[in-house]
mmCIF file of the N, C-alpha and C atoms, coordinates in Angstrom:
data_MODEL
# 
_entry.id   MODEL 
# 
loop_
_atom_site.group_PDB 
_atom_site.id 
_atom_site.type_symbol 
_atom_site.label_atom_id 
_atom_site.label_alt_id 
_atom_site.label_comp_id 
_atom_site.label_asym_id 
_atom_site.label_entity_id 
_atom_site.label_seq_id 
_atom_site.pdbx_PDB_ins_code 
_atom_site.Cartn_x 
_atom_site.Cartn_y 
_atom_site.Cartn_z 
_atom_site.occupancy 
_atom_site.B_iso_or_equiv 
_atom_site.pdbx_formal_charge 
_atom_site.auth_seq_id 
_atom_site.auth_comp_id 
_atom_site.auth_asym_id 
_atom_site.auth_atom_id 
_atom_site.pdbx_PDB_model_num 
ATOM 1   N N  . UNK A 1 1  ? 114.121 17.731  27.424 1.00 0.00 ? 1  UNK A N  1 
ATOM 2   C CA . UNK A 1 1  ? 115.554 17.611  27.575 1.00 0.00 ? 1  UNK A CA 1 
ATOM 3   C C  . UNK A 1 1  ? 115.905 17.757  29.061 1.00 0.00 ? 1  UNK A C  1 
ATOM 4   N N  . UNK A 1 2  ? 117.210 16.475  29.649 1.00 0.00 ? 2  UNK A N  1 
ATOM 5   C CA . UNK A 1 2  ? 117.041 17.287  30.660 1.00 0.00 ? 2  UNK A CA 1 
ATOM 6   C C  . UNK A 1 2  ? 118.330 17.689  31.383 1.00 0.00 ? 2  UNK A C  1 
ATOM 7   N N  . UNK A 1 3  ? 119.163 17.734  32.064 1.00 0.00 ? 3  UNK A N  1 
ATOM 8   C CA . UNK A 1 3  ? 120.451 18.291  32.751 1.00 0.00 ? 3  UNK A CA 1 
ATOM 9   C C  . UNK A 1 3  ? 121.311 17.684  32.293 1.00 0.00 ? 3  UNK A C  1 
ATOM 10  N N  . UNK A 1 4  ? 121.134 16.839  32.136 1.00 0.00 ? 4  UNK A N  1 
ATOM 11  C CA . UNK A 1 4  ? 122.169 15.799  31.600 1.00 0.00 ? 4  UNK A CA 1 
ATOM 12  C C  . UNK A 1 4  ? 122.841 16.089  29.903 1.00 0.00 ? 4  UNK A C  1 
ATOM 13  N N  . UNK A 1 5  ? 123.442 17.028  30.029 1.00 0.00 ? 5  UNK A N  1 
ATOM 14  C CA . UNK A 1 5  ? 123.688 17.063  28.155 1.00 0.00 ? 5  UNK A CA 1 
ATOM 15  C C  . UNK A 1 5  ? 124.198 15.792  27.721 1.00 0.00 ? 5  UNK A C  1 
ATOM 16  N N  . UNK A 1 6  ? 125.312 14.960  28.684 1.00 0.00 ? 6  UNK A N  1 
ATOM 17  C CA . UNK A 1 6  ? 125.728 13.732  27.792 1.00 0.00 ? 6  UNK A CA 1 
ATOM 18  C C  . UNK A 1 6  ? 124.625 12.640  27.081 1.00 0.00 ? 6  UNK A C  1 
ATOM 19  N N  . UNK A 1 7  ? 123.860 12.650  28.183 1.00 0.00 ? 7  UNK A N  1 
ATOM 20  C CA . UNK A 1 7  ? 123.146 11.212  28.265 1.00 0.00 ? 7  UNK A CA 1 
ATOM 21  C C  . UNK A 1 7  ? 121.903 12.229  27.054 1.00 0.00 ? 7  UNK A C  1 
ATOM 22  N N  . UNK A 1 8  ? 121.870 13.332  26.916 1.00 0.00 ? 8  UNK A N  1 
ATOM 23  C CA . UNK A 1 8  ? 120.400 13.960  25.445 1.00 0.00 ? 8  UNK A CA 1 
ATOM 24  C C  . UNK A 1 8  ? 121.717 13.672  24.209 1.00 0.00 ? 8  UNK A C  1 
ATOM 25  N N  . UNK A 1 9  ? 122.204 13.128  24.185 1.00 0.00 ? 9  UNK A N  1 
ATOM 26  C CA . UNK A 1 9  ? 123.618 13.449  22.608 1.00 0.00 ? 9  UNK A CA 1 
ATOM 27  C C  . UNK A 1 9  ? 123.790 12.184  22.767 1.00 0.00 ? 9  UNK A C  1 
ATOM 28  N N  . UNK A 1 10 ? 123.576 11.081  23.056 1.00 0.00 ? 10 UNK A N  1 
ATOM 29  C CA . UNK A 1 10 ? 124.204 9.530   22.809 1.00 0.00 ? 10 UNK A CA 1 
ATOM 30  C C  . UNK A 1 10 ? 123.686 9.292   21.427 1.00 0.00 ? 10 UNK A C  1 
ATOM 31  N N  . UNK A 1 11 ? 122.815 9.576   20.914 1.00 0.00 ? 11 UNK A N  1 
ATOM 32  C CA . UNK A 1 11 ? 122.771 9.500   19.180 1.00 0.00 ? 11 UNK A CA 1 
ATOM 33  C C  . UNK A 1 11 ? 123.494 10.050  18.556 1.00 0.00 ? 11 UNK A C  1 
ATOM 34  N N  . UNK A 1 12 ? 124.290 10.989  18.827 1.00 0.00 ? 12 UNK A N  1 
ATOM 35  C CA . UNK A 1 12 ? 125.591 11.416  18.391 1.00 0.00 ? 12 UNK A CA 1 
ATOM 36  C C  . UNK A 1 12 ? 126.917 10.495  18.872 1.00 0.00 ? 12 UNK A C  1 
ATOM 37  N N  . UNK A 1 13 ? 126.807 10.069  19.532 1.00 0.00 ? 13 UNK A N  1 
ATOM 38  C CA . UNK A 1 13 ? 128.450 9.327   19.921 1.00 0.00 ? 13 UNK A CA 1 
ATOM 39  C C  . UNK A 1 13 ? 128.504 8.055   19.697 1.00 0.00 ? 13 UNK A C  1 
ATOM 40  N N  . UNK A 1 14 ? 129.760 7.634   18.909 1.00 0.00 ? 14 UNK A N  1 
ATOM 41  C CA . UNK A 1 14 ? 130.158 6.839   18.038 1.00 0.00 ? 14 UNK A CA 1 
ATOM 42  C C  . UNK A 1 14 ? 130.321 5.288   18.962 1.00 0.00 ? 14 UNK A C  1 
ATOM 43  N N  . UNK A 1 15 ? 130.836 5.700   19.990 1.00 0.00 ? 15 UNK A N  1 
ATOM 44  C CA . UNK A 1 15 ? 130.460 4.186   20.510 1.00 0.00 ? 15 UNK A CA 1 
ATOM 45  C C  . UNK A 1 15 ? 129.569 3.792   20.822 1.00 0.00 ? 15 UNK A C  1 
ATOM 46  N N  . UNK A 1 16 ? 128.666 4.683   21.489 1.00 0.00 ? 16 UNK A N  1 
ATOM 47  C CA . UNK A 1 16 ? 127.025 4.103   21.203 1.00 0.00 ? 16 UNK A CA 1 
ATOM 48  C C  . UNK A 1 16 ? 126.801 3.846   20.535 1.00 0.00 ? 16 UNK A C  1 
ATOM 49  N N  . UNK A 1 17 ? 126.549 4.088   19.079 1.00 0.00 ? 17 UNK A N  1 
ATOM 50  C CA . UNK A 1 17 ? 126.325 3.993   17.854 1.00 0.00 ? 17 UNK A CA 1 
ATOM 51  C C  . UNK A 1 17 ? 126.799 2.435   17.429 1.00 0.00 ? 17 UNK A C  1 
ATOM 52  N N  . UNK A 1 18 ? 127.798 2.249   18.175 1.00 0.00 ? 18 UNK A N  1 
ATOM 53  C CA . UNK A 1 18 ? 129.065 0.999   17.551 1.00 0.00 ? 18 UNK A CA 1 
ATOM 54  C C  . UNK A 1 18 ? 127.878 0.126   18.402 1.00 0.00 ? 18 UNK A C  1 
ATOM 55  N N  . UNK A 1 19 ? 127.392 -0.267  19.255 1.00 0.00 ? 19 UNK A N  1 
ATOM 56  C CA . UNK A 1 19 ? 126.938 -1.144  20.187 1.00 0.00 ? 19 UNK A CA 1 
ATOM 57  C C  . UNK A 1 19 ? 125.678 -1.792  19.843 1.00 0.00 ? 19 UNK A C  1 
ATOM 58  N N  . UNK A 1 20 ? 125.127 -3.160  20.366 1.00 0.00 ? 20 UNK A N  1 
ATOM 59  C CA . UNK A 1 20 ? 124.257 -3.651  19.480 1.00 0.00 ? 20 UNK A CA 1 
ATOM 60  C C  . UNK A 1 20 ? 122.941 -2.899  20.363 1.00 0.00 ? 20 UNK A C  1 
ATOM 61  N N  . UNK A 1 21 ? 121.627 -2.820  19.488 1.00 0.00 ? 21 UNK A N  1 
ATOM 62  C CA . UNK A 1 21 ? 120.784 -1.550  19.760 1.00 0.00 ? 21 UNK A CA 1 
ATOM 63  C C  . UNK A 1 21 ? 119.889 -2.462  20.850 1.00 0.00 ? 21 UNK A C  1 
ATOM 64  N N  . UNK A 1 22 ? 120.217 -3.853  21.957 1.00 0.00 ? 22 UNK A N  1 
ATOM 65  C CA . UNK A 1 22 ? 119.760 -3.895  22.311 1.00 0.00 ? 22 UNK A CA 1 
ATOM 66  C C  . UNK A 1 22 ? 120.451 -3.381  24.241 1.00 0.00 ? 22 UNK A C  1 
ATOM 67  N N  . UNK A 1 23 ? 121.788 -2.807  23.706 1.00 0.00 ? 23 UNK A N  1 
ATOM 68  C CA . UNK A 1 23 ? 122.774 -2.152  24.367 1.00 0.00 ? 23 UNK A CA 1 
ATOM 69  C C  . UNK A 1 23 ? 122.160 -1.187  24.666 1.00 0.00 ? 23 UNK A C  1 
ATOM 70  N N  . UNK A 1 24 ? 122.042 -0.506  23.588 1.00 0.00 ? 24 UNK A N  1 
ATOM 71  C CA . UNK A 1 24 ? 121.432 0.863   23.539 1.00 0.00 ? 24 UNK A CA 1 
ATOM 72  C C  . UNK A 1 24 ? 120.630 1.170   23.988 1.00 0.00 ? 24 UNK A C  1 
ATOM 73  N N  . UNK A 1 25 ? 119.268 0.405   24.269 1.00 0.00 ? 25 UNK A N  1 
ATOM 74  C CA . UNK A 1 25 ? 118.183 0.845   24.748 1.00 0.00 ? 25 UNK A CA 1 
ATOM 75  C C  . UNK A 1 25 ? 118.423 0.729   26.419 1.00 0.00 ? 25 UNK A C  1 
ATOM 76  N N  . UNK A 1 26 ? 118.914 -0.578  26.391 1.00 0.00 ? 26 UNK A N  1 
ATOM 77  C CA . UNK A 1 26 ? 119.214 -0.530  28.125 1.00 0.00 ? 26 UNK A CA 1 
ATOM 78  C C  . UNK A 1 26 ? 119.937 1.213   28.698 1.00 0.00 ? 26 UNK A C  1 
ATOM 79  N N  . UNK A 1 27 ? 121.526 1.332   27.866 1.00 0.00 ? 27 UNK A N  1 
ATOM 80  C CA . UNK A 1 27 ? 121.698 2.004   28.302 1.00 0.00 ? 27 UNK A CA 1 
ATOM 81  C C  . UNK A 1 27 ? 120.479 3.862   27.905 1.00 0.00 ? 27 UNK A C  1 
ATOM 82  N N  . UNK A 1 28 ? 119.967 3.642   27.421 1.00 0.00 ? 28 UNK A N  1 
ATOM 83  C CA . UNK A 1 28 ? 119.005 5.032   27.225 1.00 0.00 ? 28 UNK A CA 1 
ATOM 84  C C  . UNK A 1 28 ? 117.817 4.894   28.517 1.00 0.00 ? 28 UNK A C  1 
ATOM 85  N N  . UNK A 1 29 ? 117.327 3.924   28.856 1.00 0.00 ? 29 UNK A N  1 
ATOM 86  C CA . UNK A 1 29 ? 116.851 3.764   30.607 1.00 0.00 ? 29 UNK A CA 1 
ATOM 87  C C  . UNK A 1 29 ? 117.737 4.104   31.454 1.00 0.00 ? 29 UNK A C  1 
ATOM 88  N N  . UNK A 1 30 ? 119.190 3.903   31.352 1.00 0.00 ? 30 UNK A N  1 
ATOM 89  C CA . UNK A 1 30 ? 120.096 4.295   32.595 1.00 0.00 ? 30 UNK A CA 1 
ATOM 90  C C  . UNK A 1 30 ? 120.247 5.501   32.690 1.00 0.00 ? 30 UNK A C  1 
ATOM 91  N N  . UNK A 1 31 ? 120.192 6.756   31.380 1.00 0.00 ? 31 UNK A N  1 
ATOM 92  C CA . UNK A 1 31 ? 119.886 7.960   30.895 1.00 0.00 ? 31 UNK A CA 1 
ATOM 93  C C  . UNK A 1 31 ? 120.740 8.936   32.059 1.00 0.00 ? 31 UNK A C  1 
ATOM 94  N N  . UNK A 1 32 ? 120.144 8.936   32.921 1.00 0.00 ? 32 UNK A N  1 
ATOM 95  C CA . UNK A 1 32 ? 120.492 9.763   34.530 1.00 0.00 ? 32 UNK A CA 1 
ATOM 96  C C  . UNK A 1 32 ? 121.858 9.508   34.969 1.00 0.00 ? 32 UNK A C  1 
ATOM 97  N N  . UNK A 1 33 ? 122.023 8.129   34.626 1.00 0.00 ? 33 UNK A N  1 
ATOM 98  C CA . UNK A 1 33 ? 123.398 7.659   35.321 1.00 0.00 ? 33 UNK A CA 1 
ATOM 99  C C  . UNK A 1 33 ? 124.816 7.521   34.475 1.00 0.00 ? 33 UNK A C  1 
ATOM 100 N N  . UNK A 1 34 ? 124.100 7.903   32.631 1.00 0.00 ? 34 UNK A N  1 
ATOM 101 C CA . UNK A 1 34 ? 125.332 8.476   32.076 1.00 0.00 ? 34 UNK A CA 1 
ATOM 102 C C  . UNK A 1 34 ? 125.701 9.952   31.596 1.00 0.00 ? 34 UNK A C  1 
ATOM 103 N N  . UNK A 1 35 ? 126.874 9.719   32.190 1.00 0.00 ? 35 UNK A N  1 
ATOM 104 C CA . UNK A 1 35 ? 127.435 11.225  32.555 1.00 0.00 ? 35 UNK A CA 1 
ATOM 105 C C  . UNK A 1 35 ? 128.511 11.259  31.643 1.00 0.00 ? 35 UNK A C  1 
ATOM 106 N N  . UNK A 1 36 ? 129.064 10.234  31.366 1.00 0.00 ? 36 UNK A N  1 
ATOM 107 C CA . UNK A 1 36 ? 130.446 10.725  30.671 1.00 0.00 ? 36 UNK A CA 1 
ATOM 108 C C  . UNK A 1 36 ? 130.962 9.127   29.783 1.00 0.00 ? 36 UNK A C  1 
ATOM 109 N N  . UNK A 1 37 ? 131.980 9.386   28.760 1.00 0.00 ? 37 UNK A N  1 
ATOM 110 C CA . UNK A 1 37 ? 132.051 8.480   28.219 1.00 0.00 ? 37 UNK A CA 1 
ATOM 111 C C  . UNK A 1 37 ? 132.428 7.217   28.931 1.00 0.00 ? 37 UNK A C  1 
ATOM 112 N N  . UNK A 1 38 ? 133.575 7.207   30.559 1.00 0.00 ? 38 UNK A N  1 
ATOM 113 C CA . UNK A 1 38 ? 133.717 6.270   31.259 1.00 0.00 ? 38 UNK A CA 1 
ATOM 114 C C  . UNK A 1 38 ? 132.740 5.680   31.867 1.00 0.00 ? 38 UNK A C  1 
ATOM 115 N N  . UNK A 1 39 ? 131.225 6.073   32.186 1.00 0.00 ? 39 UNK A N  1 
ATOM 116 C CA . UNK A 1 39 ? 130.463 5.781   32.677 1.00 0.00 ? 39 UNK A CA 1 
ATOM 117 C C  . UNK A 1 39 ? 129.779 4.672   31.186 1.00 0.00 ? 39 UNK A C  1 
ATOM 118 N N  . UNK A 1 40 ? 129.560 5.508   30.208 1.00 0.00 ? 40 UNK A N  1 
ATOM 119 C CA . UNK A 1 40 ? 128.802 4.817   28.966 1.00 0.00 ? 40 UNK A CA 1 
ATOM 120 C C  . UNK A 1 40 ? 129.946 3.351   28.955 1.00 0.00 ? 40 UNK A C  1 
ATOM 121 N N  . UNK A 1 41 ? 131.269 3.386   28.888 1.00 0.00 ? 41 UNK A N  1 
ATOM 122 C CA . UNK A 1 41 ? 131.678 1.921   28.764 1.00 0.00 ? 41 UNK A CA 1 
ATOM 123 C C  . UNK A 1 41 ? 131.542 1.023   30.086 1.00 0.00 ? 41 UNK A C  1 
ATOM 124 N N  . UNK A 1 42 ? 131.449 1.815   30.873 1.00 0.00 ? 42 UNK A N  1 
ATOM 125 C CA . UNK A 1 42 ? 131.489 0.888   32.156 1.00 0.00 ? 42 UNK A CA 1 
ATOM 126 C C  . UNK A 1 42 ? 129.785 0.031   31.635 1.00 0.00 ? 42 UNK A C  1 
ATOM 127 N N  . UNK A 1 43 ? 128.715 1.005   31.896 1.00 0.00 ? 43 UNK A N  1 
ATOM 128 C CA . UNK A 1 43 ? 127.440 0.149   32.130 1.00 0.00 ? 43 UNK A CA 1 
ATOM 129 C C  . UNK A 1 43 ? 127.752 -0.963  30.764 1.00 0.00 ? 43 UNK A C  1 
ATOM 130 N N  . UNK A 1 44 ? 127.836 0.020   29.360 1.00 0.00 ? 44 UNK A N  1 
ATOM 131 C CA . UNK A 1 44 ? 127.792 -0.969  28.511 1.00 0.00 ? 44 UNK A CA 1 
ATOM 132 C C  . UNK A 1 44 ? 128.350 -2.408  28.253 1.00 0.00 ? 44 UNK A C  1 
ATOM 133 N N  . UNK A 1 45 ? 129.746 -2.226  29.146 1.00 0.00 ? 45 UNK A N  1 
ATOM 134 C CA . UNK A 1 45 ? 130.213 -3.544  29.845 1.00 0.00 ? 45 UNK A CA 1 
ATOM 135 C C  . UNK A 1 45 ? 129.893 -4.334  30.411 1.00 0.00 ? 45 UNK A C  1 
ATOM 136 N N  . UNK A 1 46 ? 129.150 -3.995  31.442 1.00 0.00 ? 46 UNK A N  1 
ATOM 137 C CA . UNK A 1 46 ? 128.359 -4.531  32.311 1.00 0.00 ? 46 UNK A CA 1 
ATOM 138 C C  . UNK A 1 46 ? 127.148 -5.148  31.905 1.00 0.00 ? 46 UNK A C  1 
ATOM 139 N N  . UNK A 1 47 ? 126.389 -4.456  30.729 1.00 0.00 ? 47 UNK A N  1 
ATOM 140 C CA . UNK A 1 47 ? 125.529 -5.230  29.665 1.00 0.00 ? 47 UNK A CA 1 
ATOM 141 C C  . UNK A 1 47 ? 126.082 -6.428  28.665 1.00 0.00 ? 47 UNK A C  1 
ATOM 142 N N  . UNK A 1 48 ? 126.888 -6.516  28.398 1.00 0.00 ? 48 UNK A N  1 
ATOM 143 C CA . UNK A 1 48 ? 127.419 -7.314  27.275 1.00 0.00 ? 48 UNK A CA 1 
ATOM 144 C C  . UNK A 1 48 ? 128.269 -8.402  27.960 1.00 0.00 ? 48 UNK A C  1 
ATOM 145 N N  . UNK A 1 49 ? 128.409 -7.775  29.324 1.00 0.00 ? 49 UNK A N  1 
ATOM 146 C CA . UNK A 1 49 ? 128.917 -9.255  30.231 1.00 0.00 ? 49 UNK A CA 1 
ATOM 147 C C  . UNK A 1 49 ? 127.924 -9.883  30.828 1.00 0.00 ? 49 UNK A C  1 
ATOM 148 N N  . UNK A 1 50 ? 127.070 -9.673  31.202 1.00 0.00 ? 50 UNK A N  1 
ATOM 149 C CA . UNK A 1 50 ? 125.564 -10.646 31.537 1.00 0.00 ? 50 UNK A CA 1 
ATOM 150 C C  . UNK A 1 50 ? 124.523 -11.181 30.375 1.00 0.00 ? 50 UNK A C  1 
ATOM 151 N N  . UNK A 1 51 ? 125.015 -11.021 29.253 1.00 0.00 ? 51 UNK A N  1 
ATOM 152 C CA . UNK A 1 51 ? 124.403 -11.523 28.322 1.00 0.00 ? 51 UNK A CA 1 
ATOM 153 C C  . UNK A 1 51 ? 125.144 -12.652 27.950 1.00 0.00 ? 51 UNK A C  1 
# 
């Protein structure tokens, strides 16, 4: 586990959850760089707009 409590609990949060799991995995590599739920929609945005 590591400093990051948000980014160890994204299997708990519902918009992750909502997102397609190839969302998910990207964002679980970014791990470090989510901090908070504005951060989780930003990247995930940023995934689902280059696809």
């Amino acid at each position: 586990m590591s400093d990051n409590h948000f980014a160890d609990h994204l299997d708990t949060n519902q918009y992750f959850l909502s997102l397609p799991k190839f969302v998910q995995e990207n964002i679980k590599q970014a791990g470090p760089d989510v901090r908070s739920d504005e951060d989780l929609r930003k990247i995930a945005e940023n995934l689902t707009k280059s696809e």
